[in-house]
C-alpha positions as CSV (number, residue, x, y, z in Angstrom):
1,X,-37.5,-10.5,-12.5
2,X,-36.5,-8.5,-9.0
3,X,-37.9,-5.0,-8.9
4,X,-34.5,-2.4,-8.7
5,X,-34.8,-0.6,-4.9
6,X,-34.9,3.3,-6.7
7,X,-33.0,4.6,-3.2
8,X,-30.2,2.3,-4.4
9,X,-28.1,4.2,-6.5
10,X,-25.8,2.3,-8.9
11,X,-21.7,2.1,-8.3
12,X,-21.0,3.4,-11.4
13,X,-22.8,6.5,-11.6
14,X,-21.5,7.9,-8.1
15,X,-19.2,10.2,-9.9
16,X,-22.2,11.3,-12.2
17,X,-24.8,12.0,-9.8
18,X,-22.4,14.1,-7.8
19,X,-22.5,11.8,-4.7
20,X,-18.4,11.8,-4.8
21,X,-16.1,13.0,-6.9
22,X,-13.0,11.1,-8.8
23,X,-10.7,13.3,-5.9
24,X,-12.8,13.2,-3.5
25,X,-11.2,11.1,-0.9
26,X,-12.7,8.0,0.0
27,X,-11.0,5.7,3.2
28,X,-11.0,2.0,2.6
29,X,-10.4,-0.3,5.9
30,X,-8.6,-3.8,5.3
31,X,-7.3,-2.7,1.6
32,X,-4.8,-5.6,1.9
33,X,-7.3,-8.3,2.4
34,X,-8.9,-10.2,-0.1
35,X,-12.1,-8.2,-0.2
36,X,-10.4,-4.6,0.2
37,X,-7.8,-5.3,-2.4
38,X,-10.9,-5.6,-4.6
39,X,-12.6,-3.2,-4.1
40,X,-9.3,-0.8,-4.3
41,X,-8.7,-2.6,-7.6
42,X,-12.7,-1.3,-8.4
43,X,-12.1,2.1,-7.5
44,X,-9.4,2.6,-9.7
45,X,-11.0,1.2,-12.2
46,X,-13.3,3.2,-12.3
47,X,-11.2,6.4,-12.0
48,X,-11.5,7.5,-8.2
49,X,-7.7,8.7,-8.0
50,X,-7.5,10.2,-4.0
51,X,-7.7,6.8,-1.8
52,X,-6.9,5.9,1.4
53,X,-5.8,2.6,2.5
54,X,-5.6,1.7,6.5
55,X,-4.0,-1.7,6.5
56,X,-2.6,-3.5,9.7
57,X,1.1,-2.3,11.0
58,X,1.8,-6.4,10.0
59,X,-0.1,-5.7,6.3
60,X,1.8,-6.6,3.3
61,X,1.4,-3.2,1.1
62,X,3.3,-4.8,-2.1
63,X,0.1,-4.9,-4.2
64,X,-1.2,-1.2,-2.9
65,X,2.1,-0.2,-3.8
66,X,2.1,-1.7,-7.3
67,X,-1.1,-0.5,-7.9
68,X,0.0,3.1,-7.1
69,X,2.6,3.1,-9.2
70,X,0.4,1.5,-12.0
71,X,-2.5,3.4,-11.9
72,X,-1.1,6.6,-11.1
73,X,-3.7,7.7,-8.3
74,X,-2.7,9.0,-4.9
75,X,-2.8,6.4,-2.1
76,X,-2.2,7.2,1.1
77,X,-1.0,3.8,3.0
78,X,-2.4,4.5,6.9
79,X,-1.0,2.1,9.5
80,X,-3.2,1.2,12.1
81,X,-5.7,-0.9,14.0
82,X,-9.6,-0.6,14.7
83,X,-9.6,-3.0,17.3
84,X,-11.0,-1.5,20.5
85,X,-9.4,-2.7,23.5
């Protein structure tokens, strides 16, 4: 059995230890990729409703869209690019 780190505080009590709030806004980087599009899928989930999503200029926003749409939350679709040049 692995011991639980007590500094770690589980995911799905963020909203209940007052870490974050459902609006609070939270910014997720690469929301169209694999990865991002699963965790945005998570957040909804679990009832965060005030997201934002920085995807490439290229992304394909059709899912982030359909999610909106679906789940009724406010996502704010950022284009841009954190490469530094």
């Amino acid at each position: 059995m692995v011991a639980k780190d007590p500094s770690v505080i589980p995911v799905d009590t963020l909203s209940e230890t007052g870490i974050i709030g459902l609006d609070d806004p939270i910014l997720v980087t690469g929301s169209t990729g694999f990865i991002g599009s699963c965790v945005m899928e998570n957040l909804l989930e679990r009832g965060f409703r005030n997201v934002r999503c920085l995807v490439r200029p290229s992304g394909n926003v059709t899912h982030l869209e359909a999610l909106r749409s679906e789940k009724g939350a406010r996502l704010d679709l950022i284009r841009g690019n954190l490469l530094s040049r």
